[in-house]
KETITI-619583 format. One record per residue: residue in one letter; x, y, z of N, C-alpha, C in turn. Coordinates in steps of 0.2 Angstrom, whole numbers, plus 2048, in hexadecimal, padded with zeros to 3 digits. Layout:
<sites>
AXYZXYZXYZ/...
</sites>
This chain:
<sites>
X7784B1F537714B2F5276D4B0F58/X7674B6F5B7644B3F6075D4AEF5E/X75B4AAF647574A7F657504A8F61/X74E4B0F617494B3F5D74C4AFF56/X74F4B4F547534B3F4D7524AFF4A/X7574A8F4C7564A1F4A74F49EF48/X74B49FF4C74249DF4D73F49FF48/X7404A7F4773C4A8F417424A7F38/X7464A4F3A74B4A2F3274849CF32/X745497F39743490F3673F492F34/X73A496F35731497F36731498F2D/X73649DF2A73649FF26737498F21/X739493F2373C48EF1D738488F1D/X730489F2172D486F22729486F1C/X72747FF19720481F1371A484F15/X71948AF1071248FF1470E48CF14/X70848CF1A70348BF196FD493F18/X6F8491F146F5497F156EE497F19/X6F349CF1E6ED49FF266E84A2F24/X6EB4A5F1E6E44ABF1B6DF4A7F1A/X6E04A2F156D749FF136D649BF19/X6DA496F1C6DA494F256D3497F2A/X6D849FF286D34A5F2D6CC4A6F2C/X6CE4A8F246C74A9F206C14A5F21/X6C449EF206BC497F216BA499F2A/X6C049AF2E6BC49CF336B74A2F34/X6BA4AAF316B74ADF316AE4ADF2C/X6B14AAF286AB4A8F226A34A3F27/X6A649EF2B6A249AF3069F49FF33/X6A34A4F3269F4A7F3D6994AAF38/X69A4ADF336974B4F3168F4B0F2C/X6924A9F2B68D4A6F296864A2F2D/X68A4A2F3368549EF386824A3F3D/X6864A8F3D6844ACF4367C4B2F42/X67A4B4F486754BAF466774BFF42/X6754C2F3C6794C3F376784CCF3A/X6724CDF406714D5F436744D8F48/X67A4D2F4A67F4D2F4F6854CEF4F/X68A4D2F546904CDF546924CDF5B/X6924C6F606944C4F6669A4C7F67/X69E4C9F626A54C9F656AB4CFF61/X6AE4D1F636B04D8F616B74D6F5C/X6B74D6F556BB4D4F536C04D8F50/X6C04E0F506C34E3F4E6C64E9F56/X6CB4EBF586CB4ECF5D6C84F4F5A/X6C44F5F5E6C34FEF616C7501F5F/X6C7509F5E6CC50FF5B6CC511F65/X6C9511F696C8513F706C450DF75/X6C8507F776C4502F7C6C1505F80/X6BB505F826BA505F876BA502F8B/X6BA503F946BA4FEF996B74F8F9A/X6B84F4F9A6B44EFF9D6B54E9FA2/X6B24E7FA66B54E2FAC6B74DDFAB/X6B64DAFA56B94D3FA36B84D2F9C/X6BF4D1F9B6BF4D1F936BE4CAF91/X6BA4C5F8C6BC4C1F8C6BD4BDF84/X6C54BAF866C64B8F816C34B1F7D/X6C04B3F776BE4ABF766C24A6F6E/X6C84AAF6D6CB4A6F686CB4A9F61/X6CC4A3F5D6CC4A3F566C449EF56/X6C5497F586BE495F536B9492F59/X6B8494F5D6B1495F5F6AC498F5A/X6AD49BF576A94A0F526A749AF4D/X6AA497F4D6A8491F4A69F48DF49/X6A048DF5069C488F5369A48FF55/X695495F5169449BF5668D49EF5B/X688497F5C685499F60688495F68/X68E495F69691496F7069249BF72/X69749EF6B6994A6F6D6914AAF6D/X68E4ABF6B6874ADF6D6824ADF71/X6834A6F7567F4A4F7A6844A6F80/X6884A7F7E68D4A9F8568E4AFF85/X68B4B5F8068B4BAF816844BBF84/X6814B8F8467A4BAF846794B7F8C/X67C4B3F8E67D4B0F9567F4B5F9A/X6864B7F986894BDF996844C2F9A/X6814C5F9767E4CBF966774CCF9B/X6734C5F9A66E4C4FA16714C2FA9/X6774C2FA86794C3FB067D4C8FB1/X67D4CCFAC6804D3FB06854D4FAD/X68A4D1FAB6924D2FAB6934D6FA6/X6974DBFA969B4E1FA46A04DDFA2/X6A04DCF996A64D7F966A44DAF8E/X6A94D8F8C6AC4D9F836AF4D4F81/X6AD4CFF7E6AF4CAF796B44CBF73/X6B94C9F756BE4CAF716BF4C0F6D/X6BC4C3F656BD4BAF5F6C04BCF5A/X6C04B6F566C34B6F506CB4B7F50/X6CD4B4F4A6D14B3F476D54BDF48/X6D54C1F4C6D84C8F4C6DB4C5F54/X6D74C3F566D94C0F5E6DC4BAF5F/X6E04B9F596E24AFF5B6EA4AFF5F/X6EA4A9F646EF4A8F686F64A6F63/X6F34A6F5D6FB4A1F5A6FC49BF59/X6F6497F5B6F7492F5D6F748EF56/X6F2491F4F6F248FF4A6FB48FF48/X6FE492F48705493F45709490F47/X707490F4F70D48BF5370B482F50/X705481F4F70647BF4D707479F44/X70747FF4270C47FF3A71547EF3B/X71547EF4271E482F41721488F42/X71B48EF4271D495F4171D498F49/X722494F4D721495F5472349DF56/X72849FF5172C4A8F537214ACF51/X71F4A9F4A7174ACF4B7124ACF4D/X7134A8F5270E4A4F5570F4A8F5B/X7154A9F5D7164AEF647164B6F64/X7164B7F5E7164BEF5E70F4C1F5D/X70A4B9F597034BBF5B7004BBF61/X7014B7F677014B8F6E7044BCF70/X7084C0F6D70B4C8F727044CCF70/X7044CCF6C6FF4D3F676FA4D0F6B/X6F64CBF6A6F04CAF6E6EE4CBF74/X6F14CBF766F04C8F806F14D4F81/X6F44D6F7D6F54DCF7F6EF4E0F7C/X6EA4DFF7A6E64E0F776E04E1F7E/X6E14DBF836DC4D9F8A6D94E0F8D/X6E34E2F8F6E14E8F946E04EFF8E/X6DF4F1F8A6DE4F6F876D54F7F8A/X6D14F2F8C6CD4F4F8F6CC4F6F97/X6D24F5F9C6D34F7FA06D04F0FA4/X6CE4EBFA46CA4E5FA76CD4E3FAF/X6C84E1FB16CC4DEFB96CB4D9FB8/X6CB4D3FB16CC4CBFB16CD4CBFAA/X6D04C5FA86CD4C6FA16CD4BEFA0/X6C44BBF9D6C24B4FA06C44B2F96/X6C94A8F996C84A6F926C54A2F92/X6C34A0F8B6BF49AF876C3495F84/X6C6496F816CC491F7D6D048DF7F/X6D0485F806D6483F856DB485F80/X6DF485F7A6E2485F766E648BF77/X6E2491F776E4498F786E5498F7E/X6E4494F876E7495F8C6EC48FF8D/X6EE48CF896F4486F866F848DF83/X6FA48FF816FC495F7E6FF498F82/X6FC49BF896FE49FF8C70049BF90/X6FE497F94703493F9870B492F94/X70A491F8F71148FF8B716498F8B/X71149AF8A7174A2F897194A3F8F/X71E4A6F8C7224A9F937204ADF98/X7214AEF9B71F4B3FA171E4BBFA0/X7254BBF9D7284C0F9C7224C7F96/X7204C2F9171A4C2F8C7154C3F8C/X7134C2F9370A4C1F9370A4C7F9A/X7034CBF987024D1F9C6FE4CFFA5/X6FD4D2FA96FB4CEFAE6F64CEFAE/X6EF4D1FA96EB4CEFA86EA4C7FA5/X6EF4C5F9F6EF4BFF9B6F24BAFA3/X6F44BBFA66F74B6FAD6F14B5FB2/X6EE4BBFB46E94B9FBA6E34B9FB5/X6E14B2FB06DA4B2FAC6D74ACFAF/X6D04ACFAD6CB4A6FAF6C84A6FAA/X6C649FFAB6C349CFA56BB49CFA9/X6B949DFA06B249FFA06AC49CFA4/X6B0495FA56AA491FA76AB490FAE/X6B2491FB16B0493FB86AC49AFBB/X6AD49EFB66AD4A3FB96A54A4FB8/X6A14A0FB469B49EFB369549CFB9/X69B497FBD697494FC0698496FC6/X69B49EFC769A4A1FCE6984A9FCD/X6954ABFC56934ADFC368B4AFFC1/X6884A7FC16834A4FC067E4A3FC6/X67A4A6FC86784A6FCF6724A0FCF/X67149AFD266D496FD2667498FD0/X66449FFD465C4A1FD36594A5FCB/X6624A6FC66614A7FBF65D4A1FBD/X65E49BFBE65C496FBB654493FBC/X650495FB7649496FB8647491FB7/X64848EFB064348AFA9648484FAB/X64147EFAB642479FAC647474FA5/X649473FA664E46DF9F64D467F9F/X64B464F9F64745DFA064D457F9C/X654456F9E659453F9965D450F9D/X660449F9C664444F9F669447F9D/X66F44AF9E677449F9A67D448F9C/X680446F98689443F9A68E447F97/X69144BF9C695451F9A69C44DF98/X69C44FF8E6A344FF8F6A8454F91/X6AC451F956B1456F996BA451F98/X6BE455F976C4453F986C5454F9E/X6CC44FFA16D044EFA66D644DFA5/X6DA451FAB6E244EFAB6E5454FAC/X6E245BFAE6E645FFAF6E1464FB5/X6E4469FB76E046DFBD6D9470FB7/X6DB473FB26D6478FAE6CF473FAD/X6D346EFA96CC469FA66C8467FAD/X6CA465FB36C9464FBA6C3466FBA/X6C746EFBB6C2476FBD6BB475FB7/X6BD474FB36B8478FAE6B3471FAC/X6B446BFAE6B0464FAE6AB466FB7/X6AF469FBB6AB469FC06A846FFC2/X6AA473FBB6A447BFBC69F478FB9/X6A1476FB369B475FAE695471FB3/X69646BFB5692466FBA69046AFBD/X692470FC268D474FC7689479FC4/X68A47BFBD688480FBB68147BFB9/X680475FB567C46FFB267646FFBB/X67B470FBE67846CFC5672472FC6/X672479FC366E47CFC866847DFC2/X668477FBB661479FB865C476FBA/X658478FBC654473FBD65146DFB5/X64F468FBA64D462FB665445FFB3/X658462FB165D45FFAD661459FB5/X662454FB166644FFB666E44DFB2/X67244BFB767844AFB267A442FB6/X67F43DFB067F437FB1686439FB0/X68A435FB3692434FB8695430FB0/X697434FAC69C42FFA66A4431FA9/X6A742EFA96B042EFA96B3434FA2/X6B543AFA66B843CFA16BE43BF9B/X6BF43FF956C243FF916CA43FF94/X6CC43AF956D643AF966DA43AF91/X6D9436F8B6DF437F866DF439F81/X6DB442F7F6DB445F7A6DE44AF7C/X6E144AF816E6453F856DF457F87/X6E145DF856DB461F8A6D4463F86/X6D4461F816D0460F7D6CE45DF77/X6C745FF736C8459F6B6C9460F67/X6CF462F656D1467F606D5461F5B/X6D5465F566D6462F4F6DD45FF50/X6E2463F546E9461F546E945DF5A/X6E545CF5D6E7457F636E644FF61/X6DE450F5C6DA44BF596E1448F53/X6E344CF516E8448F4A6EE445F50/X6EF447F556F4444F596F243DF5B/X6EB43CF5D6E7438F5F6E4432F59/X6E2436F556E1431F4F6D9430F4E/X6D8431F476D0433F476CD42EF48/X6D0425F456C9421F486CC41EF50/X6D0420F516D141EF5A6CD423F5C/X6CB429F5C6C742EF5C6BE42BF5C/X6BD42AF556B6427F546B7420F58/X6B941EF586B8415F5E6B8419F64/X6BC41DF686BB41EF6F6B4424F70/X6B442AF696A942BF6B6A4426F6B/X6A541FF676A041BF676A1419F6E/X6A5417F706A5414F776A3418F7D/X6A541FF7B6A5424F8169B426F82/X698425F79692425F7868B41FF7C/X693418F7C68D413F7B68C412F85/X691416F87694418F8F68D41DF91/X68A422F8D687426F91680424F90/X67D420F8B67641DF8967641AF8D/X67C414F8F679410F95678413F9B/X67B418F9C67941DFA467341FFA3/X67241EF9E669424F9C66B429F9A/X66E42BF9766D435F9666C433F8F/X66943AF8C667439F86668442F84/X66E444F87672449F8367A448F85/X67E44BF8168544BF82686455F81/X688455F8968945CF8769145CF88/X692462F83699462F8169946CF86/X6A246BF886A4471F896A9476F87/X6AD472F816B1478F7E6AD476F77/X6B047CF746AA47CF6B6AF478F67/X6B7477F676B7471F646B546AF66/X6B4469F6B6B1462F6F6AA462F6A/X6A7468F6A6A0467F686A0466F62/X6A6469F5D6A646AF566A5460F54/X6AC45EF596B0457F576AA452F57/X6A6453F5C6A344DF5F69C44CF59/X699453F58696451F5069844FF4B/X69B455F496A244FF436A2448F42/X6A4446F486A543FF486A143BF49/X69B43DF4C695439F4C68F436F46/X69443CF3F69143CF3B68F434F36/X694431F38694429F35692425F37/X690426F3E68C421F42685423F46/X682426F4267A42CF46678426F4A/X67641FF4667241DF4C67541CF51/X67B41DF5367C418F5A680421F5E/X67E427F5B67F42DF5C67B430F61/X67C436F65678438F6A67943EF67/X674443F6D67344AF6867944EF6D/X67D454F69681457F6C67F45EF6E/X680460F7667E468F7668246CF7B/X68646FF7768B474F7C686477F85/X68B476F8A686479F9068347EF90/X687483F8C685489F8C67E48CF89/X67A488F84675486F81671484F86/X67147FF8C66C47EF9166D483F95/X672484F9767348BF9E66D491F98/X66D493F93668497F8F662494F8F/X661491F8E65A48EF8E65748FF97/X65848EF9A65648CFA1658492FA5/X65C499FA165C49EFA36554A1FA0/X65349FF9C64D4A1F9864E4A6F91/X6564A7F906564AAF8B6544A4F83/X6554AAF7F6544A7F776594A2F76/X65849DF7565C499F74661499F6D/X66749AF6E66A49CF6466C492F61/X668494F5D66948EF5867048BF56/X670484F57676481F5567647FF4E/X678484F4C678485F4267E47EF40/X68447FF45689479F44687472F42/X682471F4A681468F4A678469F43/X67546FF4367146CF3E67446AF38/X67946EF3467D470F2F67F468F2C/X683465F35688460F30683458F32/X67C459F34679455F36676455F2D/X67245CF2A67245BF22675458F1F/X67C45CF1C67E458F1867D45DF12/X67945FF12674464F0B67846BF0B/X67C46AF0467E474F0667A477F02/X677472EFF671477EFA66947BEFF/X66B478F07666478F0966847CF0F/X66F47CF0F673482F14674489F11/X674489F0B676490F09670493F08/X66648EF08663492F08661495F10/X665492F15664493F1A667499F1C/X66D49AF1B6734A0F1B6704A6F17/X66C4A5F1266C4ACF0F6684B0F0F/X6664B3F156684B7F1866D4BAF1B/X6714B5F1E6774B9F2067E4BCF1A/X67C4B6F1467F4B8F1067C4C1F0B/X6764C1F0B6764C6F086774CBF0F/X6744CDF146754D2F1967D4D5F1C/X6824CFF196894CEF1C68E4CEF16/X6894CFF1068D4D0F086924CAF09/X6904C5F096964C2F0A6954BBF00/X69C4BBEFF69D4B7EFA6974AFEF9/X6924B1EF468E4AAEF46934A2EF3/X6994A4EEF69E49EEEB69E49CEF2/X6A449EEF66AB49EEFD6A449DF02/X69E49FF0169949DF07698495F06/X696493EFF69448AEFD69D487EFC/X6A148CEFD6A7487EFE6A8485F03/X6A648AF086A9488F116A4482F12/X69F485F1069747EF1469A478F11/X69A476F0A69E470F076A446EF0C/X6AA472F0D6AC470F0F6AC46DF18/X6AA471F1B6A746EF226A2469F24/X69D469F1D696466F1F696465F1B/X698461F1369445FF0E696456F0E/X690453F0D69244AF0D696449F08/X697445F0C6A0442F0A69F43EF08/
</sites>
């Protein structure tokens, strides 16, 4: 029996878990929070791609949290760059499966994926996800196309992208970048983000000691590795670290760092600082519209009687299910 073989007979005798309603709470998020007259991100591939210079991949749950994906299209789009946003759950690295056990599924959704890049024809193709380039780092060589090998991440690629004299509007905020450390990527993407902060005007940033012992980010499977209240003790700490420098925002760079850090602050407001992905200031100070952080208002409520009169709009425009729309908000945002 080969090596394939064996993997998918374990994969097979593993208790299911079910991806579908998994997927669905994410797809159901995105379509709930997002512009209901548009979608940042191309979830169904084309019958004929067209070309484009840079495909970028941004995962399964950044749509989550989806005015990143939309800030970052709209970043994207005022400095010119010919790109196609490839999200959702039709674009996932695997990585949900991989950490169920369904490693033979988990890899064969990374073949399919990644092959998906160059159908656009792209001379780069920039990611978002550490998780999904955790993924590709782990596949083989042999597996990934040379577009999926020679990729950038978005945030470098932002901050040689981003031309000082885009940055108009003044941002008048103190902030303490959370950034992970302890690998080349978190490195790069903790000292783009700081250059890219550097060139708004008004905004000042104060020097906090980055993230070391969560791995390369705060995703839900690194956090259960780590432990939820060793988690909430080291934000209160890392919190009570950036008030005393003076900064009076905590800006987060990946969307689950953003997701975690409100979540968890949700037990301790008073001694909490406000949360704001960079790509939200880089928009503001670009002088574009700013997209509203439906997420951190959502679980700062508490109210889903007062979410779903928020959503409905998107619920009637998007036809989407009233039940499975007040189950997902309960389940994400209803006080516990």
């Amino acid at each position: 029996m080969s090596e394939d073989e064996d993997r998918k007979k374990t994969d097979a005798r593993r208790p299911t878990y079910d991806y579908a309603a998994h997927f669905a709470r994410v797809r159901n998020m995105a379509d709930l929070t997002r512009n209901p007259n548009e979608q940042a991100w191309v979830s169904n591939m084309p019958a004929r791609p067209e070309h484009h210079q840079y495909v970028v991949w941004l995962g399964c749950n950044v749509i989550r949290t989806v005015h990143i994906a939309e800030s970052l299209s709209d970043i994207l789009r005022h400095a010119g760059v010919d790109f196609v946003a490839l999200g959702g759950p039709t674009h996932c690295c695997g990585s949900v499966h991989q950490g169920q056990g369904a490693k033979a599924v988990g890899d064969n959704m990374l073949r399919q994926t990644v092959k998906k890049f160059d159908a656009f024809t792209p001379e780069r193709m920039l990611n978002w996800c550490p998780s999904c380039d955790t993924q590709l780092r782990k596949a083989p060589s042999e597996s990934l196309t040379e577009t999926a090998k020679n990729r950038e991440t978005v945030t470098t690629f932002l901050a040689k992208a981003l031309r000082p004299d885009l940055f108009k509007v003044s941002v008048p905020v103190k902030v303490a970048i959370h950034a992970h450390a302890g690998t080349p990527d978190e490195d790069a993407d903790a000292l783009a983000t700081r250059e890219i902060l550097s060139r708004i005007p008004g905004l000042a940033i104060v020097d906090i000691q980055p993230v070391t012992e969560i791995l390369r980010h705060c995703s839900d499977a690194n956090l259960r590795k780590f432990g939820e209240e060793p988690y909430k003790q080291a934000l209160q700490d890392w919190i009570r670290q950036a008030k005393a420098a003076g900064a009076d925002r905590v800006v987060s760079i990946y969307h689950s760092c953003h997701r975690q850090l409100i979540l968890k602050q949700r037990d301790t407001p008073e001694t909490g600082m406000e949360i704001v992905n960079y790509l939200s200031l880089v928009a503001r100070s670009l002088g574009l519209s700013e997209r509203e952080d439906k997420f951190s208002r959502f679980a700062k409520s508490g109210d889903v009687d007062a979410m779903m009169a928020a959503v409905a709009t998107n619920i009637e425009k998007l036809n989407l299910d009233q039940d499975r729309a007040r189950t997902v908000l309960a389940k994400q945002f209803g006080k516990r």
